[in-house]
C-alpha positions in Angstrom: -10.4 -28.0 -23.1 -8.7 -24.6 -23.6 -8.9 -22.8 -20.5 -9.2 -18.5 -21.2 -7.2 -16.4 -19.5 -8.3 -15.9 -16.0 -8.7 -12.5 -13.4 -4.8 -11.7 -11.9 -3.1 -14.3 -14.5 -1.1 -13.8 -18.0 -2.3 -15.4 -21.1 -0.1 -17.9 -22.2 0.5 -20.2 -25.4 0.4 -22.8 -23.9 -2.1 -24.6 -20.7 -0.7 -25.9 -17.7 -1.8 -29.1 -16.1 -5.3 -29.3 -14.7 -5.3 -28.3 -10.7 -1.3 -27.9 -11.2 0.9 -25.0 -8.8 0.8 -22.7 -12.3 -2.6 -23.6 -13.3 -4.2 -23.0 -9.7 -1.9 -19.7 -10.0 -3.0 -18.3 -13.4 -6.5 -19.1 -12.8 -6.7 -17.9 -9.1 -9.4 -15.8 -9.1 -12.0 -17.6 -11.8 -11.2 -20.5 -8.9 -12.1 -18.1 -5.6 -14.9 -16.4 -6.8 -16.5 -20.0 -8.0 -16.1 -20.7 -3.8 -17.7 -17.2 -3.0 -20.4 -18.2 -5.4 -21.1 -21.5 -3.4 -21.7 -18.7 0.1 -23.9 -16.7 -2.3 -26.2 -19.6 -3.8 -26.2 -20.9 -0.4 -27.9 -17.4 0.7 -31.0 -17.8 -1.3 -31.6 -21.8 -0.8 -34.0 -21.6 2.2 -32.4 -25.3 3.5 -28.7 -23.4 3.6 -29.7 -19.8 4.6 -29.1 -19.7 8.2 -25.1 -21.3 7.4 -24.8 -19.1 4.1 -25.7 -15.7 6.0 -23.6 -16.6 8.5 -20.7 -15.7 6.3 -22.0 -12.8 4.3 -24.5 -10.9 6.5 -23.6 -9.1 9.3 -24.5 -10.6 12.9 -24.8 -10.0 17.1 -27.8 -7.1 16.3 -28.0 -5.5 19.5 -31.2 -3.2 18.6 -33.6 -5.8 19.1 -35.1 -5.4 15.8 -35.7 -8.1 13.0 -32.5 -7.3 11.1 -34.3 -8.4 8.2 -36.8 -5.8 8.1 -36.6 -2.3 8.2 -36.2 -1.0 11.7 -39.9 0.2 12.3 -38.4 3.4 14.5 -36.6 4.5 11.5 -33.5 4.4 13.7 -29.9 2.7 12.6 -29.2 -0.7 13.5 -26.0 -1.2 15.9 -24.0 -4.1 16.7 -21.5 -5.7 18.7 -18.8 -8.2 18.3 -18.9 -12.2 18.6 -17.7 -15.1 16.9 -19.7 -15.0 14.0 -17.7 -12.0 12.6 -15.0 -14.5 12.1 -17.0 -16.3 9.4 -17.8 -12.4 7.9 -14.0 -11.7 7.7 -13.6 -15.6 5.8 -16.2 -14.6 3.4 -14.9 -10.9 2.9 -11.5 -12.3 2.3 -12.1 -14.0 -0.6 -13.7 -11.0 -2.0 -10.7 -9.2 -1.1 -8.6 -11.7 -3.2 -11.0 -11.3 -6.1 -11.1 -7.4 -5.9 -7.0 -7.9 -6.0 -6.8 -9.7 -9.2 -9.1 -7.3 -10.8 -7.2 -3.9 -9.9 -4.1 -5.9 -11.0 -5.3 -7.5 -14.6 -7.8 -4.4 -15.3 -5.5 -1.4 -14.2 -2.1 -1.9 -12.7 -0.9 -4.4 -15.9 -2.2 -2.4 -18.7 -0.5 0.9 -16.9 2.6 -1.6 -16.1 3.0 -2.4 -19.9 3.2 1.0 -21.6 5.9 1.5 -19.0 8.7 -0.8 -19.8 9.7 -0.9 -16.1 12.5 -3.0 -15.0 11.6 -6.3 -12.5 12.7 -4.1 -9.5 10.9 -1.1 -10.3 7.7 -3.5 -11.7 7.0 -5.3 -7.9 7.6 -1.4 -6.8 4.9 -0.4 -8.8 2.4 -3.2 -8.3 2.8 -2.6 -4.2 2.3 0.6 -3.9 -0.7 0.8 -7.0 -2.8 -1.8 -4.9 -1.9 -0.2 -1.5 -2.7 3.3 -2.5 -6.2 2.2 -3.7 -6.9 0.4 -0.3 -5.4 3.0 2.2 -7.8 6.0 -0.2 -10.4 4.1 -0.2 -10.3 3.0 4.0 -9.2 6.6 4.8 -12.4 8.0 2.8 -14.7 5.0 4.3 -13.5 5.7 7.9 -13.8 9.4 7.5 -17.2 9.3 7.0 -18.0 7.0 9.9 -16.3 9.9 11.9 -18.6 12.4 10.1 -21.6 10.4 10.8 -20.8 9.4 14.5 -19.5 13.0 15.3 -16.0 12.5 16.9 -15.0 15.6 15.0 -16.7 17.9 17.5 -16.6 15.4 20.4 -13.5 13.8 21.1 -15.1 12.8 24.3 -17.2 9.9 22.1 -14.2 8.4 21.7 -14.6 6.6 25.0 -17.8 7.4 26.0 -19.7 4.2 27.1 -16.5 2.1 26.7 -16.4 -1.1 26.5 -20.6 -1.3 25.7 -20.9 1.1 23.0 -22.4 -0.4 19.7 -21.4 0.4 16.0 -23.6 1.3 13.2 -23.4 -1.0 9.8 -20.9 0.7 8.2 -18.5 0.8 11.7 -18.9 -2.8 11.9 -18.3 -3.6 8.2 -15.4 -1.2 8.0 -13.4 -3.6 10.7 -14.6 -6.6 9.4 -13.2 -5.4 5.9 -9.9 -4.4 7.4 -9.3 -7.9 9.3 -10.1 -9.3 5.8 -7.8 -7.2 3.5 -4.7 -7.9 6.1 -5.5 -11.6 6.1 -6.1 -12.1 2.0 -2.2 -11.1 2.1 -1.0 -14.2 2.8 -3.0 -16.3 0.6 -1.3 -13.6 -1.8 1.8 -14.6 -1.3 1.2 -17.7 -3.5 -1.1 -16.4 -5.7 1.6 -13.6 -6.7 4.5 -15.9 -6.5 6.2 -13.2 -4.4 10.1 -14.1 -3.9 11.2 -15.7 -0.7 13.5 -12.3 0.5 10.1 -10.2 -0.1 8.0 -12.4 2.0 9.3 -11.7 5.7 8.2 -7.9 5.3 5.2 -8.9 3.9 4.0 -11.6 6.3 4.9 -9.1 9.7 3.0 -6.3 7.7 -0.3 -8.9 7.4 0.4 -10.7 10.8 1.0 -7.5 12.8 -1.3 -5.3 10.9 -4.5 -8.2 11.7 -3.3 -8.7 15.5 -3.6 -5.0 16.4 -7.2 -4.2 14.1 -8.8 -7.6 15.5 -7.6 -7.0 19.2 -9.1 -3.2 19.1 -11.7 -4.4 17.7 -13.0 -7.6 20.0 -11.5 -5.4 23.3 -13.9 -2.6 22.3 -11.4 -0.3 21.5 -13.0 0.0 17.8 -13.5 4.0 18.2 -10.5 4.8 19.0 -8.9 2.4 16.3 -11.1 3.7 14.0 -9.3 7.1 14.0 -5.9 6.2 14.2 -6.0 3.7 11.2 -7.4 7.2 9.4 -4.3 8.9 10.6 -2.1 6.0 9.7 -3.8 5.4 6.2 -3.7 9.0 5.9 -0.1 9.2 6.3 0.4 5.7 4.0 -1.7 7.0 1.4 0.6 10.1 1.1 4.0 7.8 1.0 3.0 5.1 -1.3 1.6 8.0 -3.8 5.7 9.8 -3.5 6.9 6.1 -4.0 4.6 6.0 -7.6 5.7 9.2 -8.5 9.0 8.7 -7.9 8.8 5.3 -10.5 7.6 7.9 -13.1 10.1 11.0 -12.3 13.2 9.5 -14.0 14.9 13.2 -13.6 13.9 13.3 -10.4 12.3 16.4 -10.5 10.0 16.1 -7.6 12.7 14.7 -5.2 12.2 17.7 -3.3 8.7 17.1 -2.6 9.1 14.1 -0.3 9.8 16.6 2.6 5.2 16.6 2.5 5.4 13.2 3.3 8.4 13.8 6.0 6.5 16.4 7.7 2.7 14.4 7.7 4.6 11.1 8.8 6.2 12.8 12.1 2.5 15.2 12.7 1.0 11.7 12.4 2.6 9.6 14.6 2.4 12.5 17.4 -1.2 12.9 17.0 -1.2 9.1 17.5 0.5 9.0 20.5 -1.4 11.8 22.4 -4.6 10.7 21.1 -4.1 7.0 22.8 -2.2 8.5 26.2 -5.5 11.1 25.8 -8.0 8.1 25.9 -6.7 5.3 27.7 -5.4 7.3 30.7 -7.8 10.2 31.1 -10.8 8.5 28.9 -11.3 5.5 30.0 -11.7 4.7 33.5 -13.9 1.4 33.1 -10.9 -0.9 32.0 -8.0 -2.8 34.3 -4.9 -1.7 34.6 -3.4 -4.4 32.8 -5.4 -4.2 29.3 -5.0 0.1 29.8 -1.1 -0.7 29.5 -0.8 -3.6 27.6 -3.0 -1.2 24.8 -0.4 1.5 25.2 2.9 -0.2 25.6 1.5 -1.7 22.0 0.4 1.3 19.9 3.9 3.3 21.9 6.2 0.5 20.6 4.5 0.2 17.1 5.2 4.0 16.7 8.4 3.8 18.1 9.4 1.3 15.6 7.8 2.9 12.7 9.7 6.0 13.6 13.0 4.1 13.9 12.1 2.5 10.6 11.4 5.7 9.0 15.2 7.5 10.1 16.7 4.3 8.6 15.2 4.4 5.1 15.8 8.4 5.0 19.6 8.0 6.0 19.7 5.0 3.6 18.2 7.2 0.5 20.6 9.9 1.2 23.3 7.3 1.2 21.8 6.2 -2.2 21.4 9.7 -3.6 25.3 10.3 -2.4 27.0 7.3 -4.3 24.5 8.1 -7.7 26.0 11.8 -7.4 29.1 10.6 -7.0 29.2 7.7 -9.6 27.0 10.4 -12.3 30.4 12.8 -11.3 32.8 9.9 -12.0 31.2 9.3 -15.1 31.2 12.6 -16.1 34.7 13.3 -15.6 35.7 9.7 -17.8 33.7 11.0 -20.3 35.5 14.8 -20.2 38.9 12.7 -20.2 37.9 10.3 -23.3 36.7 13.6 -25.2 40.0 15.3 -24.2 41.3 12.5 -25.7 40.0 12.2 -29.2 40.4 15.8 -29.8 44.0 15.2 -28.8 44.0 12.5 -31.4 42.4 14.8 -34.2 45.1 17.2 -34.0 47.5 14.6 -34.1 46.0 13.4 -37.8 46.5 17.2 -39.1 49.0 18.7 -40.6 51.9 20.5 -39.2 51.2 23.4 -39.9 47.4 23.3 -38.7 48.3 21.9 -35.2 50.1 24.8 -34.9 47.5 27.3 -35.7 45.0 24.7 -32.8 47.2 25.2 -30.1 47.6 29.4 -30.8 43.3 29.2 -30.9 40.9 28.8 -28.7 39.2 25.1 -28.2 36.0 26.2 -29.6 37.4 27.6 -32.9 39.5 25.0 -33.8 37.7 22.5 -35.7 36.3 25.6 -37.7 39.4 27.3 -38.8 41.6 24.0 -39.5 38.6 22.7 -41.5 39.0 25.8 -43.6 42.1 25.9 -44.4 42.5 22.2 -45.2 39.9 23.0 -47.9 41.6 26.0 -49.2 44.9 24.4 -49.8 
């Protein structure tokens, strides 16, 4: 049985095994979305409701209304954390793995193919094109929960009623999508047969970037969290857009312009820094002294590092830009030297009389005059 191309794979002539590494790979998606399906079905079988909406509905209602019916005070529904949201994030990251493959086949390949990148530049392009579409569209998301909810014009909401204050739907499922998104990266690493030296950055970028959303999240620090991932994503957004950009500009025209992202990464990572001292040490009162500092001494030390990463890779693309300068100058000059040459040579070939009348006129009336009177004669 022919098996057709699948969502995140490449056609090819010719079909692997059945349930094989390259088959399981190529058809990746077809196979996840067949297991979400099973979660869905599930959802509308009355025997295997209560399990199926365990994964794909939201749970721990704290409104006391029938979250199956429309709240008869017209008032949002708000929740807190438990263990079912780890079934949620489950369920959410296979949808994460499917949405993947469909950015990838659908947009990023097509774009990828009129492009003729190189292998290097290609996995450039592919990280940055899915990254960019999740930190634009989690910035926007999160932005509107802080329109809705008010921090704008409240900062004091932040930790107002911490750790008991409840989240509306879209607060909940914002975190529940993050945890997922950050965890579907690792299945990904198969899936996308990403190269052993690329999977270390990868796997601390998944690993750390679940830890610190899921432990804001269950230690009901989700408000707070919520508007430093928009600073960070933000910031990310802006970076991962130069890094396109920069795959495109092949004269580097807008070199210059990575100075925007300079200046929004160092604004960002101080208005993180006095936004958590801000709330853990003058907010929040209602929390031990150990979680207050464990909380900061993480967030300080992820900054720290980010900012200690960030000097490294802008001393290390100076040093890049120096040695192209140098080596475009070196080639430059070999080229000058080999013309020199050949003209040398040319003058050599004519007659006696005509080298004379070269080296008595200038270089850029040579050829003109010599050509002349060779046809004259």
């Amino acid at each position: 049985m022919a098996i057709k191309p699948g969502m995140g794979r490449k056609s090819s002539n010719k079909n692997p095994p059945f349930l094989s590494h390259e088959f399981v790979i190529q058809n990746h998606a077809d196979i996840v979305s067949c297991f979400a399906m099973i979660f869905v079905v599930g959802l509308m079988l009355q025997a295997t409701n209560s399990v199926a909406s365990i994964f794909i509905a939201l749970h721990h209602n704290v409104t006391g209304a029938d979250p199956s019916h429309e709240n008869p005070q017209g008032e949002p529904y708000f929740y807190t954390t438990g263990w079912k949201d780890g079934c949620a994030v489950f369920f959410y990251m296979l949808i994460c793995i499917i949405m993947h493959a469909i950015l990838q086949e659908y947009a990023l390949d097509k774009i990828s193919k009129k492009l003729h990148l190189s292998k290097f530049k290609l996995s450039r392009f592919n990280e940055s094109g899915q990254l960019v579409v999740f930190y634009a569209m989690s910035f926007l998301w999160g932005f509107d929960v802080i329109v809705r909810e008010q921090y704008l014009g409240n900062v004091a909401k932040l930790w107002e009623g911490f750790p008991d204050h409840p989240m509306v739907f879209l607060h909940k499922l914002f975190f529940i999508i993050q945890m997922a998104y950050y965890w579907h990266i690792l299945p990904e690493l198969y899936f996308q047969k990403v190269k052993k030296d690329e999977q270390k950055a990868k796997v601390q970028h998944a690993v750390v970037g679940f830890f610190l959303i899921a432990t804001a999240y269950f230690l009901g620090f989700h408000r707070i969290a919520l508007v430093l991932l928009m600073l960070h994503y933000f910031c990310e957004f802006i970076a991962h857009s130069f890094q396109l950009v920069n795959i495109f500009d092949k004269d580097e025209k807008f070199v210059k312009l990575r100075i925007i992202h300079n200046v929004v990464f160092i604004l960002t990572r101080f208005a993180t820094m006095v936004l958590t001292f801000l709330t853990l040490f003058y907010g929040i009162n209602d929390v031990s002294q150990t979680k207050r500092s464990f909380m900061l001494a993480t967030i300080f030390g992820l900054q720290g590092y980010l900012i200690f990463d960030f000097i490294s890779n802008v001393l290390r693309s100076k040093r890049e830009r120096s040695v192209e300068h140098s080596e475009r100058q070196a080639k430059a000059a070999a080229t000058k030297i080999e013309k020199t040459k050949k003209e040398r040579k040319k003058e050599s070939d004519l007659p006696e009389a005509d080298q004379n009348a070269v080296q008595s006129t200038p270089s850029s009336t040579v050829s003109g005059r010599g050509a002349k009177k060779t046809k004259v004669k």
